[in-house]
N, C-alpha and C positions, 0 to 999 in steps of 0.2 A: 772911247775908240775901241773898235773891234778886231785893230790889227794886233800882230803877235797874239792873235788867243788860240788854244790848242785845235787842232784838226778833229772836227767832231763823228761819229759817226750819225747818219742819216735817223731818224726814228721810223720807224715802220709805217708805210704809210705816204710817207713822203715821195710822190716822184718826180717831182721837179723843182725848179726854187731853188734859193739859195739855202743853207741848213741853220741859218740863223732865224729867215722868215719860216720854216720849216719848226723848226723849236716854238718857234714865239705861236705858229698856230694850235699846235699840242697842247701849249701850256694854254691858251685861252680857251681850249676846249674843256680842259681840267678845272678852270678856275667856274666853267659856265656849268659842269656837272655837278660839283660841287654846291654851286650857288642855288642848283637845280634839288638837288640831295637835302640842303639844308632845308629846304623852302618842306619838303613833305613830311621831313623828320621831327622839327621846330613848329607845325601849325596844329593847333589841337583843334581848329573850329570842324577843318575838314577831316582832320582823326574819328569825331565826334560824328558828322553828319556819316561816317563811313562804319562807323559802330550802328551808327541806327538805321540804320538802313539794312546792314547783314541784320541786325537782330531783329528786326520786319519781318525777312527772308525770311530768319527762323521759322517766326512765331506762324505765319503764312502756311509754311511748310507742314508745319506739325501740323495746323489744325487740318490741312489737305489730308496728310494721312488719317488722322482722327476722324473723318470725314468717312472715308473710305472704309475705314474700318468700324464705323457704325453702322453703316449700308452695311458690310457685311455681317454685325451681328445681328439686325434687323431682319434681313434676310434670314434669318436662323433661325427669330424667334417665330416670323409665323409659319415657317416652314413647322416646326418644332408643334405650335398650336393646333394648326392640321392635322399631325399626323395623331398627337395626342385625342384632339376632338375624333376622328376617324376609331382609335382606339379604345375611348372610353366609352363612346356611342356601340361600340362592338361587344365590351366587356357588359355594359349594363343590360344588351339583349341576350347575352351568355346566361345571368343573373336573374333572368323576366322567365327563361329557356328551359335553365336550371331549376329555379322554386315551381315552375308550375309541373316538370317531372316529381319532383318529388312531393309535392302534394300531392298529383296521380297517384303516385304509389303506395304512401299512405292510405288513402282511401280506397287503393285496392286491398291492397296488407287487411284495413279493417273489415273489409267485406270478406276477404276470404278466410281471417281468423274465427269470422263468425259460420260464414260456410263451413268450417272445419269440425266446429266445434257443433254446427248441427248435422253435418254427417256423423260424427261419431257417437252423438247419442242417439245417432238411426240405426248403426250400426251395431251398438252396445246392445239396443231397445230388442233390437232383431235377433240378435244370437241370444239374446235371454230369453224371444218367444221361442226358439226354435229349440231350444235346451229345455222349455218348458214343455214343449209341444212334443218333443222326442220322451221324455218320462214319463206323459199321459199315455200314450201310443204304448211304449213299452208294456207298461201296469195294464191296458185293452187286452192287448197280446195275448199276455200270461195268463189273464181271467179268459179269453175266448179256449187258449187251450186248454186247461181246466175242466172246463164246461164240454169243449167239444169231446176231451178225452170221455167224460163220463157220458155225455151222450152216445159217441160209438160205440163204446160197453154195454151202456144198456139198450140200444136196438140191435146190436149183435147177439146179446142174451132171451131179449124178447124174443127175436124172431125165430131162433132158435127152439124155445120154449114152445112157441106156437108151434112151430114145425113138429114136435116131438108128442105135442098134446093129440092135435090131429091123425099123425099115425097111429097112436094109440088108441084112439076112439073111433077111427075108423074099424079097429080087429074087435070094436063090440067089448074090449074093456072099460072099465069102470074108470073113474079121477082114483080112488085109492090103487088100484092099479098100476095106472099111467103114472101116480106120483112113484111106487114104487118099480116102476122100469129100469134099467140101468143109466138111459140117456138121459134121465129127470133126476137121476142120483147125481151127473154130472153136474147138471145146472144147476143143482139145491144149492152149493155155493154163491154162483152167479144173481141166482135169485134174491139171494142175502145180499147184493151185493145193490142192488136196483132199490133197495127200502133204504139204503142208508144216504143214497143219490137226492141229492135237493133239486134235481132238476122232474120232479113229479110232485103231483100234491098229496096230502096228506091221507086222504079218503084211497085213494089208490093203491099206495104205500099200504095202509093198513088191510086193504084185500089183499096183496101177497102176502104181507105177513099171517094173513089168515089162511092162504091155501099151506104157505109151508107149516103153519101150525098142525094142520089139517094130517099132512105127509108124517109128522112126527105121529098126532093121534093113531093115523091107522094101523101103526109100527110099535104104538104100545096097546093094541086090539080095542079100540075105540068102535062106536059105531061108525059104518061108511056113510059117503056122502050120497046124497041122491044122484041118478043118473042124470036129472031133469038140470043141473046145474051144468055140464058140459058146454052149453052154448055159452053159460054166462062167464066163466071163467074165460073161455076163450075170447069175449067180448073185450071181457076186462084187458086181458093182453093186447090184443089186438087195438083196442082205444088208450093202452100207454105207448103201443109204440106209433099209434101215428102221432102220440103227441110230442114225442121224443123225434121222430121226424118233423114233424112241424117248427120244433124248436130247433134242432139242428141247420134247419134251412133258414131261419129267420136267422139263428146265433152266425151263418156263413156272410146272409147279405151282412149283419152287422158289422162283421166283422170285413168283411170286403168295403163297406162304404165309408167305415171309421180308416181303414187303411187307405183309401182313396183319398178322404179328405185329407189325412197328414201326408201322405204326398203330393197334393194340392200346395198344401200351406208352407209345408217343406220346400219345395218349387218354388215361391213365390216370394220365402223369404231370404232362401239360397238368391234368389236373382237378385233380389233387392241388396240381399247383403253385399255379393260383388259387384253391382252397379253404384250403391255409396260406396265399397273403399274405391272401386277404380274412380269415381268422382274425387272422392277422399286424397287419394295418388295424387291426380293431378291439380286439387286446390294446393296440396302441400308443396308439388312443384312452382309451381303457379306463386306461393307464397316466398318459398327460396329466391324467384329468379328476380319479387317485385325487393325484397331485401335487400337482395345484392344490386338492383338497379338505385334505390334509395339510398345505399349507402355510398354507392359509385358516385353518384347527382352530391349530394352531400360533400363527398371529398369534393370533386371538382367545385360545385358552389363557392365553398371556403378559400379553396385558391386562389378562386377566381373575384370573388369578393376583396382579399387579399391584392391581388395584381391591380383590382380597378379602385383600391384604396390608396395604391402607388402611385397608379396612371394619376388621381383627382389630385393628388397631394403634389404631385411632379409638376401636372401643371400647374398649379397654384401658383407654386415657388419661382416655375419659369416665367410666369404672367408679372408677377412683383418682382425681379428681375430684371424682366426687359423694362418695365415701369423706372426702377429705381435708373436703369442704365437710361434712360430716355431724359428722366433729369437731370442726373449728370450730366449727360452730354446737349442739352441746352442749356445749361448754367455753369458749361465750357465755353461754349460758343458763346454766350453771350461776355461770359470775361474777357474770352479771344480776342472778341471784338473793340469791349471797350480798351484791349491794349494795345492792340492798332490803330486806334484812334487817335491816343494819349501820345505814343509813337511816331502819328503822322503831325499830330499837331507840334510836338517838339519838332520836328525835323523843320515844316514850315518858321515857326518863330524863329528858329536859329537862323535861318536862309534869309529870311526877311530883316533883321534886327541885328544882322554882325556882319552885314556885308561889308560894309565901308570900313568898321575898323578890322575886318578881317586884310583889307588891303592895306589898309596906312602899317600896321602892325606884319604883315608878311609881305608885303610886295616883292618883286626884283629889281634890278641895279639895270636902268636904263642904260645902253651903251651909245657912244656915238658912231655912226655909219658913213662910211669913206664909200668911195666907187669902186669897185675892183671888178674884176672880169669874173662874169658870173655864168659862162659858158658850161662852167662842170655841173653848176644847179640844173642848166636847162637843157642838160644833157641826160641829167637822171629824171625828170621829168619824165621825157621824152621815155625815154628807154622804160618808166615802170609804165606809162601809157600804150605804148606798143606792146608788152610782156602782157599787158591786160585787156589788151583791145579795146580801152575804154576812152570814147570820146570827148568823154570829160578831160579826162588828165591832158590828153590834147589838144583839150582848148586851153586847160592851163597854161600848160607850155606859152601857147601864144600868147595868152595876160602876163604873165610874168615877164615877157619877151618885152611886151612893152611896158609893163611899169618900169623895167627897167631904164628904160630908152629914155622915158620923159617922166616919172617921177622925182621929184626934188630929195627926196629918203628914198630911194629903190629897198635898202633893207626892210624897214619896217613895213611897207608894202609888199615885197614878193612872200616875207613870213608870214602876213597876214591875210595872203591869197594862199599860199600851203597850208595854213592851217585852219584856213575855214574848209581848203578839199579834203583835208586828214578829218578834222570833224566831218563831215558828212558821211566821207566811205566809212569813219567807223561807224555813226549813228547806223548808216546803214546794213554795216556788218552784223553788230548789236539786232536791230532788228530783225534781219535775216536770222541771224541764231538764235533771239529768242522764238521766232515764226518754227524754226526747224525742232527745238525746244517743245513747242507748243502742237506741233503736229508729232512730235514722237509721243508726247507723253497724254497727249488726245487718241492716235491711235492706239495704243495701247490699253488707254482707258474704253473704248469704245471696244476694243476686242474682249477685253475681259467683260464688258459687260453684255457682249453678243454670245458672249461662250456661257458667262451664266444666265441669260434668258434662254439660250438653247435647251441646258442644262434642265433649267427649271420647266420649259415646255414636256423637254425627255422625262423628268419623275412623273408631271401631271398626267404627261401619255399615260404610261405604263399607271398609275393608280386608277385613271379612267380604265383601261384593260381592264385591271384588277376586279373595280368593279362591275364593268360590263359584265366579264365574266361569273361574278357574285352573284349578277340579276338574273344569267342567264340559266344560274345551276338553280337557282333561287325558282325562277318559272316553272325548268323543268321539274320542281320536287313540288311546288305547287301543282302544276296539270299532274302529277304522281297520285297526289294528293287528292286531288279533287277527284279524280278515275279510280282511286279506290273508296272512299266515300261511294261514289255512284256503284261501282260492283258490290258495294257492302249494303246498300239499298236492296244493289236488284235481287241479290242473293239473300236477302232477309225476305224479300216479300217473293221469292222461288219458296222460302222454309215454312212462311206461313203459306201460303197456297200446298205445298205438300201434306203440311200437320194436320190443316182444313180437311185434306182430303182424306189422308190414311181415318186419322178420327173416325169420319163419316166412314169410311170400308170397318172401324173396328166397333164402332154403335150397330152397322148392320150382320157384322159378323157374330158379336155380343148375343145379339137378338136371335136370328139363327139358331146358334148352339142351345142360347136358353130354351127356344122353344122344340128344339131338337132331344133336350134333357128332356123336357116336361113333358112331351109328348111319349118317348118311350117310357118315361117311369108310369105314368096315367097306362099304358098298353101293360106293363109289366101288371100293375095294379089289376086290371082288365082279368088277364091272364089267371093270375096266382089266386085271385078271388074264387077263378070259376072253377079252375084246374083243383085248387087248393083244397074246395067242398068235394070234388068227385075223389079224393083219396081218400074219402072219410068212409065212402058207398061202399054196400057190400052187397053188388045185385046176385039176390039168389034165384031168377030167371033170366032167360034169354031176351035182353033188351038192349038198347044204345049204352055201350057204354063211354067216359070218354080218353082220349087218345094220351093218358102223361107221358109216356116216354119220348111221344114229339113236340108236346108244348113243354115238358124240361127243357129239351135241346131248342128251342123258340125262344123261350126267356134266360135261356144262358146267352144266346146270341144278341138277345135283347140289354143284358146286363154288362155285357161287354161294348155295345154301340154305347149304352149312357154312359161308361168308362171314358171310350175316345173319347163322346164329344165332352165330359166336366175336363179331362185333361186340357184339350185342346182350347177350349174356355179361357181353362187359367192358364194358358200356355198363353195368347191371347192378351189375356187382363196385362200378364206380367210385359209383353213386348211393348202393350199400351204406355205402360207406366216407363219404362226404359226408354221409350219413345218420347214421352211428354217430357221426362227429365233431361234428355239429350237437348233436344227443344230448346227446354230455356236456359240450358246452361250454354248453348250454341249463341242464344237471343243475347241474353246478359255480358258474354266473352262480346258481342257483336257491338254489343252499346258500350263498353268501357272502350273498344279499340273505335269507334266512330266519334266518342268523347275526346280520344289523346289525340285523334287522325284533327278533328277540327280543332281543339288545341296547338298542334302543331299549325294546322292552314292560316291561324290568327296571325301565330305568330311571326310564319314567313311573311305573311304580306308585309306585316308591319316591319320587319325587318328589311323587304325590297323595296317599301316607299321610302326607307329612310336609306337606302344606298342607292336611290336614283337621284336622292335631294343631293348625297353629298357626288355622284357627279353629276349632274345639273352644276355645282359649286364649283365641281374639276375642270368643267366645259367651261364655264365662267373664266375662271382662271387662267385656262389657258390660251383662253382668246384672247385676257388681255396681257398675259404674256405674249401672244401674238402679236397685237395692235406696237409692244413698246421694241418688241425684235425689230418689227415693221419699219419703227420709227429709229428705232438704234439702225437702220440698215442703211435708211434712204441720209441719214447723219453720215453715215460712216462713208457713203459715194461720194458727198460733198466735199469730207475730208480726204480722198483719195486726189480726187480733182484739185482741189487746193493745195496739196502737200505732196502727194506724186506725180500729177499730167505737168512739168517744168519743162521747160528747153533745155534748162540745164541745171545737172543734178546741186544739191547741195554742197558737197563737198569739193567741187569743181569751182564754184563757187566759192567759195570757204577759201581755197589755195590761191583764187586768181584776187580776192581782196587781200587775202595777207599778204600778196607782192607789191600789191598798189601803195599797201600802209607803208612796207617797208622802204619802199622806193621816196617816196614821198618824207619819211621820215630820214632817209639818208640827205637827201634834198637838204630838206630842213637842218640836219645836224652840219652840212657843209656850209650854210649859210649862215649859221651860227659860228663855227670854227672860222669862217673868211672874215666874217663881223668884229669878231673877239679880237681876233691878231692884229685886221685894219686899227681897231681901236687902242690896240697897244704901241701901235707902230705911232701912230699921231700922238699919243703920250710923251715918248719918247723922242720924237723928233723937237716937239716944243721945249722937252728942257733940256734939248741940245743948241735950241736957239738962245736960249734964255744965257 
């Protein structure tokens, strides 16, 4: 009996009812959580199938990332290869670039070490002739003065002589006389002076010495000479000083032609000598600047040899690398896989093979079900159907409405019409969030992979640039190239047509002069023959006599025109020779730089066929990065259309099922709590009958 029991306060919760049926429903809700509590705590089949299941997740999960991030080491490595191939294909045309400069240079070095070395023994050769040729000329000199001195002595004395014989022989004196004059006393010295002169011969010589022998006899009273010798005596003289004239004039041409030809030779080897050293100059420069190019190519070579023994070695390393990492991570995946497996197949045998005693071994505590007014369930129905506009729950409402009405259990039917709707909206929920799940982490996936094929388009661009730009500098230094080539043709075959021609003006000018010498020295010849016999004449009538004092001044002006033109000759010769040397040293400069110029054109081609291949490769490339943007884009519309074009958003969604569940689960937990207390109340009442 429940009278006299203390006045209880109401439990929270309770708002109507007696507080007896009020307690007893509480506690049946405690006894159903409980039983509820026990059942998840107590069963290891489902602990177990909820461990493998996360640990699926896992393994799922990781290999996803693992996944992702071998795409992106993948991505890395042939970015990586590219750029390496791109560089090392660069460094080895540095290195093709490099060795053929400095083998140019080399073989210029040894051409102009030898150039060098034969200008200086032209140079050596030449100041030795000219050193020898200035000694001879000097020792000429010294012997013409010599000679000339004694010549002007003795036809200044002769003539004198003569002069002084004549006046005296004209007053009708006698040779003893005349020797004894006072102005024959002057010359008796002079006359001594003419027999000791080597420039007379000996027979002559001994006839002055016989007149002044003569001058002394008369002086110590000797017999006089005959009058009848006067002619011959004066013969005598008169036949040493033409010869002392004669000789003087030949000892002047000699001396004027021997002076000419050393300043001929002089001239010639003067030019020559500063035409080799200024050659000389500029092979020495010429050999500096190919040095300092050789050794520049040289440094760079070695660096550069250096840098593309890096690049070969880098990639090597990278190549075995991505190799090593590529097995790896298929003999991941393939583990991955077979633990997924091993995983799914446990999860099935347990599902399959412990169901039955999963239930005999956890089940729960059947209760028995009374009728009670179930108006509060079909009120929360009701009301989580309207809060969600959904006309499901609505139709609920009305099944439940009637199982109630005419099912023989209402309980175990209206619960198991709630809870097949609670299963659904959740499956449904579940699949909504994993759908929402699947389109965040798809779009996400698909933007990062639209950002790096963009990414990857934008490097390709700009390398394509790169090289466009490469081909285009590449062209321009080829047509450079080729247009000097072609000015270095036209301008060689301008030098031969030049050299062609001066030549021939210097064969015709050559000839000229020569015959311009030969012809006046043949007139001088001419001249001095004819002139040369009339200074010997001593006409002692009125006859032709002929003109020296104008054919001197004739053949001095004669001897002066053969002057200019043997100067101008060698003047001539020497510009010939400076001329031809310029020539080919112009020719030779022209063939070593038309050597390097096609050298270089070889090598640009072959360098811009090989950066049109690698873009042709970029074009390639980035087409078919194009084609998979293309194809990430027209993916990514489908997912926009599937995951964002809804009626209504996800989260809208999201809040209007978790009202439904809860609604539905309050439902249920009322039905349980009304269940529970019915079943204690009939407990109770029977062992109050009893």
């Amino acid at each position: 009996s429940l009278e006299g029991s203390p006045q209880r306060t109401k439990p929270e919760g309770c708002a109507g009812g007696s507080s007896i049926a009020c307690e007893m429903r509480v506690t049946a809700t405690c006894v159903f959580s409980l039983a509820n509590a026990a059942q998840v705590t107590s069963n290891p089949i489902s602990k177990v199938l909820q461990l493998l299941g996360e640990l699926r997740g896992k393994v799922v999960a990781e290999g996803e990332a693992e996944q992702e991030s071998y795409e992106e080491f993948t991505k890395w490595c042939k970015d990586e290869s590219k750029q390496k191939a791109f560089e090392i294909a660069d460094g080895q045309e540095q290195v093709e670039s490099l060795s053929a400069t400095i083998e140019k240079a080399a073989a210029a070095i040894s051409d102009l070490d030898a150039k060098i070395e034969k200008l200086t023994k032209s140079v050596n050769q030449a100041e030795s002739d000219l050193s020898a040729a200035t000694d001879v000329r000097h020792n000429e000199h010294q012997d013409y003065l010599a000679v000339d001195k004694e010549l002007v002595e003795a036809i200044d004395t002769l003539g004198r002589a003569i002069g002084v014989l004549e006046k005296v022989f004209k007053k009708g004196s006698s040779l003893i006389q005349a020797m004894k004059s006072p102005e024959m006393q002057q010359l008796t010295s002079s006359l001594s002076v003419i027999i000791d002169a080597t420039v007379f011969e000996t027979k002559d010589k001994k006839r002055v010495a016989a007149l002044l022998q003569a001058k002394e006899d008369a002086q110590d009273g000797d017999e006089p000479e005959e009058e009848g010798s006067h002619g011959s005596i004066l013969d005598l003289l008169g036949d040493m000083l033409d010869k002392a004239e004669t000789q003087k004039a030949e000892a002047d041409k000699a001396e004027m032609t021997a002076r000419f030809e050393y300043e001929k030779l002089k001239q010639s080897l003067t030019g020559q000598i500063a035409f080799d050293n200024k050659q000389l100059d500029a092979a020495r420069k010429g050999l500096a600047t190919q040095q300092e190019v050789k050794a520049t190519a040289e440094g760079d070579l070695q660096g550069t040899q250096k840098e593309l023994a890096a690049d070969i070695k880098y990639d090597s390393e990278t190549h075995d690398e991505c190799e090593e990492k590529a097995e790896e991570w298929n003999t991941s995946m393939h583990e991955r896989a077979q633990e997924i497996e091993a995983l799914d197949t446990a999860t099935k045998i347990i599902k399959e093979k412990t169901g039955g005693a999963e239930s005999q071994a956890y089940g729960f505590l059947q209760m028995q079900t009374v009728r009670r007014d179930y108006s509060a369930v079909l009120a929360q129905i009701s009301a989580a159907g309207a809060s969600g506009k959904d006309k499901k729950l609505s139709a609920l409402a009305v099944r439940v409405k009637a199982a109630l009405a005419s099912s023989a259990d209402p309980f175990a039917k209206v619960k198991g019409l709630i809870r097949d709707m609670l299963e659904r909206i959740s499956e449904k929920a579940k699949a909504d969030a994993k759908e929402h799940e699947w389109c965040t982490k798809t779009t996400a996936e698909t933007e990062a992979k639209q950002d790096d094929h963009e990414s990857e388009i934008a490097a390709l661009t700009s390398k394509a640039d790169k090289a466009k730009s490469a081909i285009a500098k590449a062209n321009q230094r080829i047509a450079t190239l080729e247009a000097e080539l072609g000015e270095l043709s036209r301008m060689q075959a301008d030098m031969d047509k030049a050299r062609t021609e001066a030549h021939a003006n210097y064969l015709e000018s050559k000839q000229d002069y020569e015959a311009g010498i030969e012809g006046v020295q043949t007139a001088i010849k001419v001249l001095k023959d004819y002139y040369g016999q009339s200074f010997l004449q001593q006409p002692s009538v009125s006859s032709h006599s002929a003109s020296e004092g104008g054919a001197s001044g004739i053949i001095g002006l004669l001897e002066v025109a053969e002057s200019d033109f043997s100067k101008l000759l060698a003047e001539t010769e020497a510009d010939e020779r400076a001329a031809q040397a310029d020539y080919e040293a112009q020719t030779k400069a022209n063939e070593i730089s038309k050597a390097e110029k096609k050298t270089s054109l070889k090598y640009k081609r072959k360098a811009q066929a090989e950066t049109e291949k690698v873009l042709e490769d970029l074009k390639s490339d980035r087409d078919s990065e194009q084609s998979e943007l293309d194809a990430v884009l027209d993916y990514y519309s489908g997912i926009k259309k599937r995951c964002v074009a809804q009626p209504e958003p996800y989260e809208e969604r999201k809040r209007r099922r978790e009202k439904e569940i809860e609604g539905l689960k309050d439902a249920l937990e009322t039905l349980e709590n009304e269940s529970a207390g019915a079943f204690l109340a009939v407990k109770r009442h029977t062992r109050r009958v009893q």
